[in-house]
C-alpha positions in Angstrom: 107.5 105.7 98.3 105.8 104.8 101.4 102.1 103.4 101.7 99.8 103.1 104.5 96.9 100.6 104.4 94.1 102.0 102.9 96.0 104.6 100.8 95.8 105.2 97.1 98.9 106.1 94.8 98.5 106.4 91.2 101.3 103.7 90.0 102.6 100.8 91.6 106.2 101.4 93.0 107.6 97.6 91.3 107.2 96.2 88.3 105.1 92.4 87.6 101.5 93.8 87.5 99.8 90.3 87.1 96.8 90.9 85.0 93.5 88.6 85.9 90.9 88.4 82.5 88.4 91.2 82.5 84.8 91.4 84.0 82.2 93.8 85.4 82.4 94.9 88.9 79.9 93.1 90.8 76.9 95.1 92.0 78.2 94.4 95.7 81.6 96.2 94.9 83.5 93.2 96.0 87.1 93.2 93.9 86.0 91.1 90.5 88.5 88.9 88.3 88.9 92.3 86.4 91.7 93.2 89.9 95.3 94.3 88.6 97.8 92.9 91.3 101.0 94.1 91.8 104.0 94.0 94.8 104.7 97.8 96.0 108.0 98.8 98.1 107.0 100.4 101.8 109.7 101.9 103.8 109.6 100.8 106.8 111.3 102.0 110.0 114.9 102.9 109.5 114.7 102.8 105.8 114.5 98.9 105.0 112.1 98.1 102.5 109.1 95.6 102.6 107.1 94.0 99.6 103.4 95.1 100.1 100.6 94.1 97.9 98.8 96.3 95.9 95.4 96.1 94.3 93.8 98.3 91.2 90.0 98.1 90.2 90.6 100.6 87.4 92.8 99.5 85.1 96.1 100.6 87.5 94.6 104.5 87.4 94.6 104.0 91.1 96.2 101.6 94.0 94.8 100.3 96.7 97.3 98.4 99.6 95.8 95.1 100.5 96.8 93.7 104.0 97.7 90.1 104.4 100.6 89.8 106.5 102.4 92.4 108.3 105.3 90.2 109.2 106.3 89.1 105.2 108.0 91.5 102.7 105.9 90.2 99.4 107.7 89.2 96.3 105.5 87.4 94.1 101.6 87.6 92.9 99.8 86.1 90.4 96.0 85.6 89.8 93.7 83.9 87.5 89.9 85.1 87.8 89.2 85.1 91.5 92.0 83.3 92.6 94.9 85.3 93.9 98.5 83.8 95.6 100.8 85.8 96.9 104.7 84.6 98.5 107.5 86.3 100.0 109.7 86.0 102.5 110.7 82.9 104.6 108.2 80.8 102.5 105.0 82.8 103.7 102.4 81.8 100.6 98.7 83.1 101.1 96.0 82.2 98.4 92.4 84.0 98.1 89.5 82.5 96.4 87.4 86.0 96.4 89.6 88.3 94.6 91.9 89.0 97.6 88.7 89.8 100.3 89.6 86.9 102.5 93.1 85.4 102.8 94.5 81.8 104.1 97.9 80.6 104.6 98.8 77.9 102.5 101.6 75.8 104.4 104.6 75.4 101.8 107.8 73.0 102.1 110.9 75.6 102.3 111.5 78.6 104.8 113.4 80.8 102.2 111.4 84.0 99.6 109.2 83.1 97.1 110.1 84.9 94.3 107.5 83.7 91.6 104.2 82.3 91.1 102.2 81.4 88.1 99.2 79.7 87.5 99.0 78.0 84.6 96.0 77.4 82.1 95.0 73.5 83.8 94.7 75.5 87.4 98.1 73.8 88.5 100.3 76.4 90.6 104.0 77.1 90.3 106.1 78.9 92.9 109.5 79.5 92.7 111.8 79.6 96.1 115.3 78.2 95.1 113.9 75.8 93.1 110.2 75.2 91.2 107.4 73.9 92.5 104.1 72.9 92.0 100.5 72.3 93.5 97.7 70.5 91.4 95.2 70.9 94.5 95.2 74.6 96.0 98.3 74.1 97.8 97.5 70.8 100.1 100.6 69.0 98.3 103.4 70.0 96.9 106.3 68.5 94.5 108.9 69.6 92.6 111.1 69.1 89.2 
């Protein structure tokens, strides 16, 4: 199923909704912790797919596309609270501290697809690309098992 930024679908097109704890929708109607995230296939041009990020602010009724990267076919999400990373191919890694309003590129050691990411319950990040690794400090360093 194809998507075009801005457009709405009823269901995610993949599979790994990462769930962020629940709270009220600020009064400004910026995206809260309360954001469902998922990665969505797009069609591009001849039929190849690309990973696209998707965003839901009611409980996945509805989808929203979130663009971050035209260039990357998304793989991996995760989020905890405001904080959303999201990696795919040939190492692209973005993190947002707003609920996915603003974006940065986090540089990351390897050129090959993220294909996971956690966050785990100390604030320390995981990513997975060939191997695990992990970032106590937003993404500024970076080591491995």
């Amino acid at each position: 199923m194809a998507a075009a930024s801005g457009f709405t679908m009823a269901r995610p097109a993949i599979a790994g909704t990462a769930r962020a704890k629940r709270a009220p929708l600020a009064d400004t109607g910026t995206p809260g912790p309360h954001a469902l995230w998922t990665i969505a296939s797009e069609d591009l041009a001849g039929g190849r797919p690309r990973g696209i990020v998707q965003r839901s602010l009611d409980e996945g009724a509805t989808w929203q596309t979130v663009s971050i990267d035209d260039k990357v076919s998304f793989r991996a999400i995760a989020s905890s609270g405001a904080e959303v990373w999201a990696g795919g191919s040939g190492g692209a890694l973005f993190r947002s501290t707003d609920g996915g309003s603003h974006w940065q590129r986090i540089s990351f050691p390897l050129t090959i697809t993220i294909t996971a990411i956690t966050i785990g319950a100390d604030g320390k990040v995981y990513i997975t690309a060939g191997q695990v690794w992990m970032t106590p400090d937003g993404g500024n360093g970076w080591v491995t098992d």
